[in-house]
C-alpha positions in Angstrom: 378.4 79.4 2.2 375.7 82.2 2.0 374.6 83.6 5.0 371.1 83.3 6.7 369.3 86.6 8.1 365.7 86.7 8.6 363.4 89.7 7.0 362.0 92.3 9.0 358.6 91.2 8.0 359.2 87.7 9.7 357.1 87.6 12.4 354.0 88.3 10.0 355.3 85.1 7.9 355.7 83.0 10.8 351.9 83.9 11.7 350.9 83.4 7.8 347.4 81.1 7.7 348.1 79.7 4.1 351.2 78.4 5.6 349.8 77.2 8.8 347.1 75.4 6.5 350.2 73.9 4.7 351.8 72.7 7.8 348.6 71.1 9.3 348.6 69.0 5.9 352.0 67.9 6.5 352.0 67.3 10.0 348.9 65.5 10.7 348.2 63.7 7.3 351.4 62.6 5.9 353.5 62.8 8.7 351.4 61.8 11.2 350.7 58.5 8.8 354.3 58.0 8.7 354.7 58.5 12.4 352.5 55.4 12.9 353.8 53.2 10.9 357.1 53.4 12.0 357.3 54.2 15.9 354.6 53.5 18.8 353.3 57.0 20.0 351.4 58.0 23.2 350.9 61.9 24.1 349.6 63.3 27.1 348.9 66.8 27.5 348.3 68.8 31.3 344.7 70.3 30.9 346.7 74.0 31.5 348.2 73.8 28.1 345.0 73.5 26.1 343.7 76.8 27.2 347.3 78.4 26.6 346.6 81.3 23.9 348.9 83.6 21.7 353.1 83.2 22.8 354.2 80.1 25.1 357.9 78.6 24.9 358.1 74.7 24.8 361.1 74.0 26.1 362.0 70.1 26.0 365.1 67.2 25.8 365.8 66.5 22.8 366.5 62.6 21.8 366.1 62.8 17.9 365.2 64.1 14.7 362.0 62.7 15.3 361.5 65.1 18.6 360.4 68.5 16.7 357.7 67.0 14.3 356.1 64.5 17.0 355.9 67.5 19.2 354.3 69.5 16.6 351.6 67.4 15.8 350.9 66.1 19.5 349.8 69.5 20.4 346.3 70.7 20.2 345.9 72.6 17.2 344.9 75.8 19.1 348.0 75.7 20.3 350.2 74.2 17.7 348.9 76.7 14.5 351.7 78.7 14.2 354.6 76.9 16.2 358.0 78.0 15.1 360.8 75.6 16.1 364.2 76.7 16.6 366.5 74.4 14.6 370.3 74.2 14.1 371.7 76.9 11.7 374.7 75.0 10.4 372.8 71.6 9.8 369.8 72.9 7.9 370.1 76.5 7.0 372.9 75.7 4.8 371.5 73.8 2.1 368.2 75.2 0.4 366.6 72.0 0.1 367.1 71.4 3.9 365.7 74.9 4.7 363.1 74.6 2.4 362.1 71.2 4.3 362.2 73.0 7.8 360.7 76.0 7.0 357.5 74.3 5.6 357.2 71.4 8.2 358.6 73.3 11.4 357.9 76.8 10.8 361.4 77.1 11.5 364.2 79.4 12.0 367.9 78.9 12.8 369.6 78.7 16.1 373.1 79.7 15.7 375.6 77.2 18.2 377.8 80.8 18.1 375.7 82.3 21.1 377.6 85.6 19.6 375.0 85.6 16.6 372.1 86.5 17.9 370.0 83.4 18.3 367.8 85.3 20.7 366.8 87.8 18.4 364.1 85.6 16.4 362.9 83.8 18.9 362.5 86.7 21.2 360.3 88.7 18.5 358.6 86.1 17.8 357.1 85.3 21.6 356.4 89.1 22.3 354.0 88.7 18.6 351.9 85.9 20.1 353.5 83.3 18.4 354.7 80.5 20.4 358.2 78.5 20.5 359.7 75.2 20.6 363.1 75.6 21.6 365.7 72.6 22.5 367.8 74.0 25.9 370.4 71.3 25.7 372.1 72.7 22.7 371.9 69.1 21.0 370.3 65.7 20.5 371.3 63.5 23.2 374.2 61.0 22.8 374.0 58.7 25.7 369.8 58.6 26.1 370.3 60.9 29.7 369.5 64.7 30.1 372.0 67.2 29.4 372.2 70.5 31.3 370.0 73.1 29.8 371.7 76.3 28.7 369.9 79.3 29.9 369.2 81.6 27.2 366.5 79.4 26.3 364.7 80.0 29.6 365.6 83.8 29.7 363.4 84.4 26.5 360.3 83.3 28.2 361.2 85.3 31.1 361.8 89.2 28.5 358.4 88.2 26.6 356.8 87.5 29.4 355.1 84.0 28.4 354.9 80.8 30.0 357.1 77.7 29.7 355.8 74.5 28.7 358.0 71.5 29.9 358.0 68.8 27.8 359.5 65.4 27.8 360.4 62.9 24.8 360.9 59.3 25.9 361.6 56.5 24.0 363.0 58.8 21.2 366.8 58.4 21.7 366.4 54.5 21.9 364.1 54.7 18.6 366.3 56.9 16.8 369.7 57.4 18.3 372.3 60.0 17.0 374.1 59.0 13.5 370.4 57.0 12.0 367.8 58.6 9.4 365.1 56.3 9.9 363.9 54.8 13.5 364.8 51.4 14.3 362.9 48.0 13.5 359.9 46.9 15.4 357.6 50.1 15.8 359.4 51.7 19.5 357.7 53.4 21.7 357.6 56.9 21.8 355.6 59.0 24.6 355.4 63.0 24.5 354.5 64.5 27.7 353.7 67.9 28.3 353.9 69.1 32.0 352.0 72.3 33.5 353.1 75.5 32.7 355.8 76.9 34.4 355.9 81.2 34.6 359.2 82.7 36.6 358.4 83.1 40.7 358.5 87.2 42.0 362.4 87.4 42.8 363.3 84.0 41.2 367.0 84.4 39.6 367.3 83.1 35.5 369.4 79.7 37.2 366.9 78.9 39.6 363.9 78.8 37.0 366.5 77.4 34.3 366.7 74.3 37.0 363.1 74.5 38.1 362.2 73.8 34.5 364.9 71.3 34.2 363.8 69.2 37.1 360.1 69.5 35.7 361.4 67.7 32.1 363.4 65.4 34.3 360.2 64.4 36.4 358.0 63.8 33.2 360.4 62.0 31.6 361.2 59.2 34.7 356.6 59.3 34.8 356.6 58.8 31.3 359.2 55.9 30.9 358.5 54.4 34.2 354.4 54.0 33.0 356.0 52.3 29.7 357.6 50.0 31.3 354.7 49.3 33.7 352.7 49.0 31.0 354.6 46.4 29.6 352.6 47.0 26.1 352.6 49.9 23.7 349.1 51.0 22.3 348.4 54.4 20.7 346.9 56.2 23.5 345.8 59.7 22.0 344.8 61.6 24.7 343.9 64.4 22.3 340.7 66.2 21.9 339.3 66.6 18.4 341.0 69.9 17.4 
């Protein structure tokens, strides 16, 4: 197995426009196409986030494979240019043609599950460049459809760069893709992406506290967001996205 190390020139590559161009291709034409035909998607988006400018950390559960690329493109593209996601080193930094994929379509770089690595490193550098973060706090997709304790580290970068947190819940993801399937289920599921009001650390407010604040802020848009599903009772596209 050959090891993974990012460049020194990095942060400059994660902020490349010809890639971003590439990405914006990828996300909203193909994928977003492919999206639609296969899961029901809603998005709603807290009027704070769209005037959000240079580094913000997403932080948000994590149901699927499908989470990181319907998060991507339900952003505003403002705010989604240059969105690096922070993906599993072992599961797609290993192979070429998985990095390759996740490099291209995520802007991604690898999260090592050995803390000892230096998985803050990347991330870290770059929020403080004005690049912003999508980052997965549980540690893994979610086998049971519930909310797993986040791990702090996550929430301490946004606290040493400085940025705000954007909580964000996937609902609907789990159920329309659980653990152990490549392709979502029959029947087009629905699938709502919320993203809550930016959170920033309170004067004197210790790296647990804020770790649960933000937590309990997922946890809150996530019973909203399922409860109005199932109020609903019917699954239309609502895209509550500005042209962008």
């Amino acid at each position: 197995m050959t090891d993974y190390t990012l460049p020194t020139s990095a942060p400059s590559k994660y902020r490349s426009r010809t890639r971003a161009a590439f990405r914006f291709f990828l996300q909203r034409v193909l994928f977003r196409s492919l999206v639609r035909s296969t899961i029901t998607q809603t998005v709603t988006i807290a009027p704070a986030v769209r005037r959000l400018n240079g580094g913000f950390l997403v932080i948000a559960n994590h149901t699927s494979h499908l989470d990181a690329p319907i998060i991507a493109q339900s952003l505003p593209r403002k705010q989604s240019r240059f969105l690096a996601t922070g993906v599993a080193y072992d599961y797609f930094f290993t192979s070429w043609h998985k990095r390759l994929f996740v490099r291209w379509l995520f802007n991604a770089f690898p999260i090592y599950r050995d803390a000892a690595r230096g998985s803050a490193k990347i991330p870290r550098a770059l929020l403080r460049s004005g690049v912003p973060v999508l980052l997965f706090p549980e540690g893994g997709r979610q086998k049971n459809g519930t909310i797993a304790d986040f791990k702090a580290g996550s929430i301490r970068l946004a606290v040493d760069a400085g940025v705000p947190i954007v909580p964000t819940a996937v609902i609907g993801g789990f159920e329309a893709m659980p653990k152990g399937r490549s392709w979502p289920v029959s029947g087009r599921p629905p699938v709502r992406v919320v993203f809550g009001e930016p959170v920033v650390a309170r004067p004197e407010e210790s790296l647990a506290a804020l770790t649960s604040r933000v937590r309990h802020v997922v946890e809150e848009l996530f019973a909203a967001g399922a409860a109005d599903i199932g109020v609903r009772g019917e699954h239309t596209v609502m895209d509550e996205r500005t042209k962008n």
